[in-house]
C-alpha positions, -999 to +999 in steps of 0.1 A: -242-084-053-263-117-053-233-143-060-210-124-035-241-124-009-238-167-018-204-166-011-208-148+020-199-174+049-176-197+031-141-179+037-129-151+059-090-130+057-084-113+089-055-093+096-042-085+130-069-055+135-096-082+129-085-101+158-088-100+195-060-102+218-058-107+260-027-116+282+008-108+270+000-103+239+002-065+226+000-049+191+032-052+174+050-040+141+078-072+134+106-058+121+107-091+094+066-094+094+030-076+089+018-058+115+007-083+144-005-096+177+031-105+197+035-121+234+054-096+253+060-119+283+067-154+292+043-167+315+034-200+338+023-226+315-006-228+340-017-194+328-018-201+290-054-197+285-051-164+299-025-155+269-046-159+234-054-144+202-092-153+192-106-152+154-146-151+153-162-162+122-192-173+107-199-209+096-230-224+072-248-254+082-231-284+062-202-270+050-170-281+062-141-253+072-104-254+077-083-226+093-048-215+090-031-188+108+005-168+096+025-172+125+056-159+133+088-165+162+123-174+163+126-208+174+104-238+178+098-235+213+089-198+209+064-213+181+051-237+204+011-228+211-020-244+215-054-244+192-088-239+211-121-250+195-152-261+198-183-266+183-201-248+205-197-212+196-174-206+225-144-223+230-133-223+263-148-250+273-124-271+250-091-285+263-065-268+244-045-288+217-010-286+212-005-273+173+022-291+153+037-273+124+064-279+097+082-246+097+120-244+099+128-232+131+159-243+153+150-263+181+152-242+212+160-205+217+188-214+235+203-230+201+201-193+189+201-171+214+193-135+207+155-115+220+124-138+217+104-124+190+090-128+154+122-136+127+103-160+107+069-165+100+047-191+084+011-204+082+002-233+101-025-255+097-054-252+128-077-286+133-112-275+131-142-294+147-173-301+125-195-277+128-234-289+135-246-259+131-246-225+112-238-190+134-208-178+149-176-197+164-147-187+176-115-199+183-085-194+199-044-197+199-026-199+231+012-195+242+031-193+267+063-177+253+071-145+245+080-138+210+048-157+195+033-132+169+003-133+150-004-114+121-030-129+098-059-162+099-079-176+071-106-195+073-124-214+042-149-237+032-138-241-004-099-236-002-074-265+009-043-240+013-037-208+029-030-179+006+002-171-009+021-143-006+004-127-038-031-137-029-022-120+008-012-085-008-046-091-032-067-094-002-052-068+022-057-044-012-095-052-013-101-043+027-087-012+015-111-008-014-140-018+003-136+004+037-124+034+016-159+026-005-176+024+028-159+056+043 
């Protein structure tokens, strides 16, 4: 109980019920994907911050975090969205930052063609602040397409990588465990 009380603060798994969600975006089941947070709507660029999905998590003074989030669409403009943080612990006072990802997506959904939604997934890479202090932050991802899903977010102070698909079942497994325990 005292090394997993040490370890508390250093990484979070959250999975779509963890998560908040405002805008367009409802709760989804992908037919190729975890259960999620999708964009039901396209919306005015202008109106992006309106449209988000915002993990909250704890940081420790000195310790230095990255974040990754399992995203999922169809195309690259459907995958397009925006990172907000801060180091204050809230983040809308940040300008929003385009994210830039490596996942194999064509293009535009024009190239495609077909509904806007969730057909391939990934985990993307989120650029953190340093963090000054220890408490809460939060941050969020923004969109303006329809079709942008989110289904999971992982944040660690020891970890380089994101989990893999093994580690993923491993962890949604222990939530289980530990609310049926609870329960």
């Amino acid at each position: 109980a005292i090394a997993s009380r040490a370890e508390g603060g250093r990484e979070f798994f959250f999975v779509a019920d963890d998560l908040k969600a405002s805008g367009t975006f409802r709760p989804a089941a992908a037919a190729k994907g975890p259960a999620c947070w999708a964009s039901e709507a396209d919306s005015d660029p202008s109106k992006r911050a309106e449209n988000f999905v915002e993990i909250a998590f704890s940081v420790l003074e000195g310790s230095e975090y990255r974040a990754w989030a399992y995203v999922g669409g169809c195309c690259l403009e459907t995958m397009g969205f925006h990172l907000q943080a801060s180091d204050a612990p809230d983040p809308t006072g940040a300008p929003p930052q385009p994210v830039k990802h490596g996942l194999s997506v064509t293009k535009t959904h024009s190239s495609h063609g077909g509904a806007k939604q969730a057909s391939r997934w990934g985990w993307v890479a989120l650029a953190l602040p340093k963090y000054s202090s220890a408490g809460t932050r939060r941050l969020r991802l923004l969109t303006d397409q329809k079709g942008f899903s989110v289904a999971y977010a992982f944040v660690s102070s020891v970890k380089a990588a994101p989990p893999r698909d093994a580690e993923v079942k491993d962890l949604e497994k222990a939530r289980v465990e530990a609310a049926s325990r609870v329960a």
